[in-house]
C-alpha positions in Angstrom: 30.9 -80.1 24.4 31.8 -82.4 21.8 35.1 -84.2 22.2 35.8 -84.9 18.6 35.2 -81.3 17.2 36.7 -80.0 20.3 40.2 -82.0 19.1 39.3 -81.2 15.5 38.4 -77.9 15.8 41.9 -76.0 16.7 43.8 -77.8 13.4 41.5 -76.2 11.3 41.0 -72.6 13.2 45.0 -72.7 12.8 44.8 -73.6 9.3 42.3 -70.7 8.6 44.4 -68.6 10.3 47.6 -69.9 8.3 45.7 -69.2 4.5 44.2 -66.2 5.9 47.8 -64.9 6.8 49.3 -65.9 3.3 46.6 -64.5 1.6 47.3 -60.7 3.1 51.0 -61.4 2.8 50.4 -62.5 -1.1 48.2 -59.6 -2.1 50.0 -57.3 -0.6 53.5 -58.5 -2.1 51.7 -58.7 -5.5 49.9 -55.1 -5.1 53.6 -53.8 -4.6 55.4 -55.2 -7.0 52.0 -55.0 -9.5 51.8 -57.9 -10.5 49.4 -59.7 -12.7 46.7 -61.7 -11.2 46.6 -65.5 -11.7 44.4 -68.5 -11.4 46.7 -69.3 -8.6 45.9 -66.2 -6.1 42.1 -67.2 -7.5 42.2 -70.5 -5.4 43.9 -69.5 -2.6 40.6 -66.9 -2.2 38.3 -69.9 -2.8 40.4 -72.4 -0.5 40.4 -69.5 2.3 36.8 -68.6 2.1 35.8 -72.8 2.7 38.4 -73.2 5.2 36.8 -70.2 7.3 33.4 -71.4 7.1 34.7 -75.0 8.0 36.3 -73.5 11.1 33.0 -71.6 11.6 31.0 -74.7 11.4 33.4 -76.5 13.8 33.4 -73.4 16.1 29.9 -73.5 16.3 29.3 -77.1 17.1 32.2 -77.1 19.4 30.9 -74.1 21.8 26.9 -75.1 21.1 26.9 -71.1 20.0 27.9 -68.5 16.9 30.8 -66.8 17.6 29.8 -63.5 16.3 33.6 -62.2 15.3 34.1 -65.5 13.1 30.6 -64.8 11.4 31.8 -61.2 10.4 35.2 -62.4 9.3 33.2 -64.8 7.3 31.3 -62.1 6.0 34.1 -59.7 5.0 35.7 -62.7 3.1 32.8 -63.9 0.9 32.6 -60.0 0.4 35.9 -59.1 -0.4 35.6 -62.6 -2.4 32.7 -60.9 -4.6 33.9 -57.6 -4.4 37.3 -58.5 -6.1 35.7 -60.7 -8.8 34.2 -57.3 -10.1 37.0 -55.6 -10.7 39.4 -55.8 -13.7 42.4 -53.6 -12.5 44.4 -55.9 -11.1 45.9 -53.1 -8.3 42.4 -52.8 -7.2 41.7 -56.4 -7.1 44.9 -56.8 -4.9 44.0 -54.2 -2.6 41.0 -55.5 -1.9 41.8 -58.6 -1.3 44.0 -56.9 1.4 42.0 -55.0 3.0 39.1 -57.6 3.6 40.9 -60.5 4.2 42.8 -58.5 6.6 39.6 -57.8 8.4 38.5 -61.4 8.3 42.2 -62.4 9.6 41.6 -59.3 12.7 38.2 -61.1 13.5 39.8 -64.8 13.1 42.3 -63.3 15.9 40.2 -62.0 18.1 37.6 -65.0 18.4 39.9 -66.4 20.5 40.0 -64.3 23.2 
């Protein structure tokens, strides 16, 4: 093990956690109340999907193995990333953004059990 990435490591697994958890609580609100979709919610998608494959990275290089719940999350955000890029109704885009990053936020949870 590590001892930098293992005192690295939890700072940014929380902060993943942290945009992951604004980033439901944001599309959500916004699906709701309909809302248009900004530049903004744009970066917030970019800024989580990096943060999760830092924490990924980290994860890895702390336990010497892939955690195979962080690579799904991983995978249903860069999917739910590309996914919502597609669309053009913004209630779609929204509820997408949801429902996957939800998933990835379910799989950030449980990797640490």
């Amino acid at each position: 093990m590590n001892v930098p990435f293992s005192i690295i490591e939890p700072f940014f697994h929380f902060l993943s956690i942290s945009i992951l958890i604004y980033l439901c609580l944001l599309s959500l609100f916004k699906y709701i109340k309909k809302s248009e979709y900004s530049l903004f919610v744009f970066r917030v998608t970019i800024f989580s999907v990096i943060f999760y494959g830092v924490d990924l990275i980290l994860n890895t290089i702390k336990n010497e193995m892939f955690s195979k719940t962080l690579v799904l999350g991983l995978f249903f955000s860069i999917l739910g990333f590309i996914i919502h890029n597609e669309q053009l109704k913004k209630e779609k885009k929204f509820f997408r953004l949801f429902v996957f990053f939800g998933l990835a936020l379910i799989c950030s949870f449980l990797s640490n059990t």
